[in-house]
Structures are given as structure tokens and as C-alpha cells.
N, C-alpha and C positions, 0 to 999 in steps of 0.2 A: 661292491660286486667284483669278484674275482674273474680278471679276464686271462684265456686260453694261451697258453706259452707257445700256440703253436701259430705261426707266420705262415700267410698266404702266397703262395710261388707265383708266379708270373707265368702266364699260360705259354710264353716264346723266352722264359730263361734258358729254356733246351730247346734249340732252335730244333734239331734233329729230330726230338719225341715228337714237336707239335706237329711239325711235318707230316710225321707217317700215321698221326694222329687224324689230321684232315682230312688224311688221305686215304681212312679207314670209314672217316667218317659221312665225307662226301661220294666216295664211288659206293658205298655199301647204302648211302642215301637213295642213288640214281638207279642202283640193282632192285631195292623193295619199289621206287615209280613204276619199272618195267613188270617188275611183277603181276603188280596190281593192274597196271594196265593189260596183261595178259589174261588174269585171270578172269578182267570186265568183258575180254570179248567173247569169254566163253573158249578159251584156247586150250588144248589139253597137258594135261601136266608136264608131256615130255618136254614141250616147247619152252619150260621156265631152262632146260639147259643150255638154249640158247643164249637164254637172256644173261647165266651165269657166265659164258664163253666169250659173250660180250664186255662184262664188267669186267673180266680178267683181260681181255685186249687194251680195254681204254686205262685200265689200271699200269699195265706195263710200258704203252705207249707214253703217257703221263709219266712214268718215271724214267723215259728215256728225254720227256720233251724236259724235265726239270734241271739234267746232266748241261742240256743245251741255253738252256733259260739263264743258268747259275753264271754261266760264260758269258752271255750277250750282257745280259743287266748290269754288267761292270763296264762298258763299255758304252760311245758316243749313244745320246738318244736318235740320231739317224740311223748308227748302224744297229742299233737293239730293234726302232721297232721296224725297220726295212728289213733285218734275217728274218725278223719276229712273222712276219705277214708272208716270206716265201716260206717257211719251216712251216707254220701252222698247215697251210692247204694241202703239204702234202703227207704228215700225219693226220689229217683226217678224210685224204682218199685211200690211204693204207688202212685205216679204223673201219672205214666201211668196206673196202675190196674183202679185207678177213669179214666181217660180219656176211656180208652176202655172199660169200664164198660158204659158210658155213650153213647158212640157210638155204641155199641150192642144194648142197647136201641132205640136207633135212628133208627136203618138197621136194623129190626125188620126181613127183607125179604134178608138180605146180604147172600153170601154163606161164606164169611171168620169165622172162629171159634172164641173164643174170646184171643186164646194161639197168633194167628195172631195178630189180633188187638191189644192186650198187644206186642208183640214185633216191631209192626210197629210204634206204638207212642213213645217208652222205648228210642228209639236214638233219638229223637225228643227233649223228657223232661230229657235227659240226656245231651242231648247238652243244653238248658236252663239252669239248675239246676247247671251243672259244671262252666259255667261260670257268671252265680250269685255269687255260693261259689268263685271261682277266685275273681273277681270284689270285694266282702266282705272284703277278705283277704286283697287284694292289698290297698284298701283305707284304712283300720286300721290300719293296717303296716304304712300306711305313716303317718297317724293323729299320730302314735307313736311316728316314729321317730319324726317329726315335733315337739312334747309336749314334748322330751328331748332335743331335741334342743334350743327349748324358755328355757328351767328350766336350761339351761346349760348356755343359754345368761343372765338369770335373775342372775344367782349366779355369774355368771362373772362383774355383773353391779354392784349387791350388795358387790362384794370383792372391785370391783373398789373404789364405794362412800366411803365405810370403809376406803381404804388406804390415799383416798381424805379428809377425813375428819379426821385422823389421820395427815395427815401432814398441812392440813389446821389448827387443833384446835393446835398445837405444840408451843403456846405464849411462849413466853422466860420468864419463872418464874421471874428472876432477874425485868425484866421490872414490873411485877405484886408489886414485893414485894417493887424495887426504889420508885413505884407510892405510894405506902398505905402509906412509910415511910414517903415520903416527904410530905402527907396531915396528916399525926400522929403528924410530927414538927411542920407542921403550925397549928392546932389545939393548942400543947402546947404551940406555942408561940401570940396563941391567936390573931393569923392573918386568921375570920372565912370568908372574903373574898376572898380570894385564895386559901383558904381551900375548899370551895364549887365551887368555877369556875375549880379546878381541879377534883375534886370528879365527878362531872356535866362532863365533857367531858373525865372520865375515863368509867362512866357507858355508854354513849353514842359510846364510839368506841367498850367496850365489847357486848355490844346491839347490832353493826353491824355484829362483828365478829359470835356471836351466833343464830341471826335470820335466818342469808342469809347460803344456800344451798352451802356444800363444792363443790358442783361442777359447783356453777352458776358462770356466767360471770358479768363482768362490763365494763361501758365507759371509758375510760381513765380519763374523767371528774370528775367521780365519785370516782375513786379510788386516784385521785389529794387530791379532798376533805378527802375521810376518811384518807388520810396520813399528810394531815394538823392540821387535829383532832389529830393525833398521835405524829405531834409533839409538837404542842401547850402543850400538859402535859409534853413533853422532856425538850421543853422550861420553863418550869417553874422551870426544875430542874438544868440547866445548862446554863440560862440568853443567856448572850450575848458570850458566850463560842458556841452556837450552833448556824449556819447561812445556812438558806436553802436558794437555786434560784431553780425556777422552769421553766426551758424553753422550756412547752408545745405546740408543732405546732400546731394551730386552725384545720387543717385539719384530727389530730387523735383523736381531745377529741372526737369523734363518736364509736371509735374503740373498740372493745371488747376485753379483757386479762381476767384470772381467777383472782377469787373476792379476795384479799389480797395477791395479788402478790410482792407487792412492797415493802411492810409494814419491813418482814423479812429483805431484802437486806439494807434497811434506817435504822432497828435498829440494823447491823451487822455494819455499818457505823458511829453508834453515839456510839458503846461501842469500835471500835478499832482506832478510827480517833481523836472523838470529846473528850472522855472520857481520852483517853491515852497522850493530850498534856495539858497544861496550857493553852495555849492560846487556846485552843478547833482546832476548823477547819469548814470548810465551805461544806456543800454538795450540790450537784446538780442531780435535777432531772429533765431529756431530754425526749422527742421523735421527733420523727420526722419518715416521710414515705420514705419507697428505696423501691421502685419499688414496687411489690405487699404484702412487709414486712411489722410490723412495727417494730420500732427500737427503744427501750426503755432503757437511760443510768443512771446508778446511780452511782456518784463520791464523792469523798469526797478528801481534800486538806489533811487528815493525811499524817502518816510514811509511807502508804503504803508497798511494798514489801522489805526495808529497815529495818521494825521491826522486833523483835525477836521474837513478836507471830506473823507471816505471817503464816506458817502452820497454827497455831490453826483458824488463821480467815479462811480457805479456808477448815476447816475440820468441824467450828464450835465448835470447842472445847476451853476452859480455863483448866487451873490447878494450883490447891491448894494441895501445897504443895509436886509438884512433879508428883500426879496423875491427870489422866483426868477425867474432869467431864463434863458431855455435859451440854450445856449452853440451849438446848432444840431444839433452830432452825437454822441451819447449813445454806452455800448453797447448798448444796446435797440437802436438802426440797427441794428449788427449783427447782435444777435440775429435778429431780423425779414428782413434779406438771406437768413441761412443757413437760417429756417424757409419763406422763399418759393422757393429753389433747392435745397433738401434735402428737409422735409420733419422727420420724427421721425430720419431718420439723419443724425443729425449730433449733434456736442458745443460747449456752449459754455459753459466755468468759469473764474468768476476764484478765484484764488488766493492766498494770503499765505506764500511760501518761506519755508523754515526761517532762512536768512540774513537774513531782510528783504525788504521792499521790497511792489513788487507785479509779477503775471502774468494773463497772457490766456491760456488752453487751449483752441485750436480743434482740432477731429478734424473731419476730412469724408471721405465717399468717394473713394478715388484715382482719377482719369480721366484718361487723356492723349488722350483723342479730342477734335476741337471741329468740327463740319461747317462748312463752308467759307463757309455765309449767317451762321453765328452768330458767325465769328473776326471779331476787330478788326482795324482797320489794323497795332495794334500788334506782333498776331501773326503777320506779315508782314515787317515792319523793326522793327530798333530802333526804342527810344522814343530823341529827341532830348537827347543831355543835354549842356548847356553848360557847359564845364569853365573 
């Protein structure tokens, strides 16, 4: 079913229109009561000019008392509503003096004095007037509160994006610095072929990492690719020592996960598995769908929970020379990604496989929507990858 491109306004996104809006709507309300009530007692027509000279009084007086209201309402609630209760009584013995000023005019031959008149109208324009001021109050009060509300969700969002892009930009300096060194050697050793296809697809994965929005999503497809890019530079530094499988089930590369999800866990995997044996080790990266989840694994053939940094890999910590030094990106990142864009639904366990080694078990909600302000560049084109 094809729905309408067109967006419903917010009846107080123009604070101004609704205004005169109300104010069109409620005095021209109180004009046709009068009328009608004129017209029930059998009054003759001339007498609806009064009633018209009336609405134009309490119309003008209202928009002198909103001048005054806009002032107080920013101000202590003692002194708003103590002006608030001297102001009101004496805009509505000026509402009546003009009404019954005018209506002696009228009843030229009346026998009422005009102390009458004044006091028959005064509960009239006093019941009007009070519940304008009412009405005034009660709608500002709420635009109030409403406008600390949004500025309380906006700083909520902006503390969000900040902690999201704090643990999104958190690259493992070591990977930074292994990269420059290993194209610094092939420079001196005057191999400016692999010097440039690494350089090429170092700037192209920091390109991904720094365009796209710490809080955007991506395909499963997409984030296959940018972690291919990220190892293809691995690979260049650890040959045949680094061996990836990737056993992506057709049916999740649609599926959305937050953009550099994987990335962390894969090089938490080639600095405790690949890096700490001779013969390197093998990683694997999974999905597959359970039921409304999806289930994304990342294993590697290391030492797993057998080595003697196991803590440090599960804290993200190394130490030189006794002390800790944070390596940059932990799984805790992780963790803390999945509980700021999840919440309690989601899963996240490491594992020790029957065969060995070590595993990441993520589960999250399957989603393949992404609204068109939160998708990346990425999810538009390919990520660049230099072959």
C-alpha cells in the first residue's frame, strides 16, 4: 500500500499561527454563544452589534493580557501567579465598564443604571477572561514542559552519538602503527608495489571508518566486505600465517548490525590466536538466522582459554613489563555498542569450542530496514577495495 509523502505538522510547531489560531477560534466561539443566546430571547437584530463590539473588546483586551502573560510566565511562580490575580480583575472591570458603557448607549430609554449594567456584564467578561488566562497558562506550561523534554531527549542523543563514536573511533593504535611500519619496510626495501596496494587499501578502510555515522547500520554484506579490506592489509603482514573462512548465510547478508562491529572482534582474534603462534591460526567468520535473531560467530583455531593472556584478551588489555596498557579496543567496546543500540535484547558470549581455540557469539534482532538519514554512504555503493 502506497503511503502519502506528506508529514503531519504539529499543530504548536508555529507557536505564532497557533496562537492567533485559537484566538480566532475561541473568541469567534464565545461571539456565535452570544448570539445564539440573543437570538433565544427574542432580541432584535440590532442588538447582535453589541454582542460583535463585545468580542472585539475581549479579543483586544486578550491580546494585550498575552503581551503581559508572555513576561510574567518567565518569571518566580509567586510573582506570575500574584501579578497574574492583580492584572486579571482589572482587565475584566475595563471588559465590562466598555460593555456596559456601550450598552447604555444602546438603551438609551432602559430604566437599569449603568452600576447595573457594569455588574451584569462583569460575571460574564469575568468568566471569559478567566478562562482565557486559564487556557494561556495551561498551553505554555505544556509547550514548556514539552521544549525541556525534546532538549533533554536531544542531550540524551547527543551524549549517546558521543559515547558511540567514542567507542566506534577506539582503532587499536598498534594496528595503525604494524600498518605504516610494514609500508615504511616495503618502501625501504624498495618493494613500491605492495607498498602502494597496502597504503591504497589502508586509506580506503580509514575512509570507511571516518565517513560513515557512529551510529549507522550496515548489511552484513557490507561489513563482510569492509573486514576483507581489513584483512587483506593483515595479510600482507602475516602471509600465509593468517587464514580466514567466511560462512555467510545468503539469507542474512540483507540484515543490518552497527557499522564496524566485527572489525574489533577479527583484530582481537589476529593479535591473540594468529600473532601468538608460529604457525599463525585460522579465523572464521559465521552467520546464520535462529528464529527472529541473527547470530554472528567469530572463531579463531588459537590457544584460546588455554593461554596465559586469556584474561588480558577478555579485558582487552596487554602488559609491558608488568603493567597494563590498554591495547585501545577491548570486548567491553562491544559489549557497550550492543547495550547502547539494543538494549537487554541482545546476546553477547565468548566461548571455548569443543575442538579448541576461541569464539565470539553475537545474537541481535534481525532488521533489514535503515531510514534513508541514518544509512551510510556505504549503504549506497560499495566500500572501495583495492585489489
Amino acid at each position: 500500500m502506497s503511503v502519502l509523502p506528506i508529514q503531519p505538522i504539529p499543530f504548536f510547531a508555529n507557536k505564532d499561527r497557533a496562537f492567533w489560531r485559537l484566538q480566532a477560534v475561541g473568541w469567534g466561539g464565545a461571539m456565535v454563544l452570544r448570539t445564539m443566546s440573543a437570538l433565544a430571547n427574542d432580541l432584535p437584530l440590532a442588538s447582535l452589534v453589541l454582542v460583535l463590539i463585545a468580542t472585539i473588546t475581549g479579543f483586544s483586551i486578550s491580546l494585550v493580557l498575552s503581551v503581559v502573560y508572555r513576561t510574567l510566565i518567565k518569571r518566580r511562580a509567586l510573582v506570575t501567579w500574584g501579578l497574574t490575580l492583580l492584572i486579571l480583575p482589572f482587565a475584566v472591570g475595563l471588559h465590562a465598564f466598555i460593555d456596559a458603557w456601550v450598552i447604555s448607549l444602546w438603551r438609551t430609554e432602559g430604566d437599569a443604571s449603568f452600576t447595573q449594567l457594569f455588574l451584569g456584564v462583569f460575571y460574564l467578561d469575568a468568566t471569559l477572561l478567566g478562562a482565557w488566562t486559564a487556557l494561556y497558562y495551561m498551553v505554555n506550561f505544556y509547550l514548556q514542559v514539552e521544549e525541556q523534554n525534546d532538549q533533554l531527549i536531544r542531550l540524551e542523543n547527543q551524549a549517546t552519538s558521543a559515547q558511540l563514536a567514542m567507542l566506534r573511533y577506539q582503532l587499536n593504535p598498534h594496528f595503525l602503527f604494524n600498518t605504516l611500519n610494514s609500508i615504511s619496510t616495503l618502501v625501504l626495501l624498495k618493494q613500491t608495489e605492495p607498498a602502494n596496494a597496502m597504503l591504497s587499501r589502508l586509506s580506503s578502510f580509514l575512509r570507511y571508518t571516518l565517513v560513515n555515522k557512529p551510529s549507522a547500520r550496515v548489511t552484513v554484506a557490507q561489513e563482510v566486505e569492509t573486514l576483507q579490506l581489513y584483512l587483506d592489509i593483515e595479510r600482507m603482514r602475516f602471509e600465509e600465517r593468517l587464514r580466514t573462512t567466511f560462512d555467510i548465510d545468503p539469507a542474512t547478508e540483507t540484515a543490518l548490525l552497527p557499522s564496524l562491529l566485527l572489525q574489533p572482534l577479527v583484530e582481537n582474534a589476529i593479535k591473540y590466536a594468529v600473532s601468538q603462534q608460529e604457525s599463525g591460526a585460522e579465523i572464521t567468520i559465521a552467520s546464520q538466522l535462529v528464529g527472529p535473531m541473527l547470530r554472528i560467530t567469530v572463531s579463531d583455531t588459537g590457544p584460546g582459554l588455554q593461554s596465559p593472556t586469556t584474561d588480558n584478551r577478555l579485558s582487552g588489555m596487554t602488559y609491558d613489563g608488568g603493567e597494563p596498557v590498554s591495547t585501545g579496543v577491548g570486548l567491553s567496546n562491544i559489549r557497550d555498542r550492543l547495550s547502547q543500540a539494543y538494549g537487554e535484547n541482545h546476546r553477547f558470549e565468548t566461548v571455548e569450542p569443543l575442538e579448541g581455540g576461541f569464539a565470539v557469539v553475537i545474537e541481535i534482532p534481525v532488521d533489514r530496514r535503515v531510514p534513508a538519514e541514518e544509512a551510510p554512504e556505504t549503504a549506497r555503493q560499495p566500500v572501495p577495495v583495492a585489489r
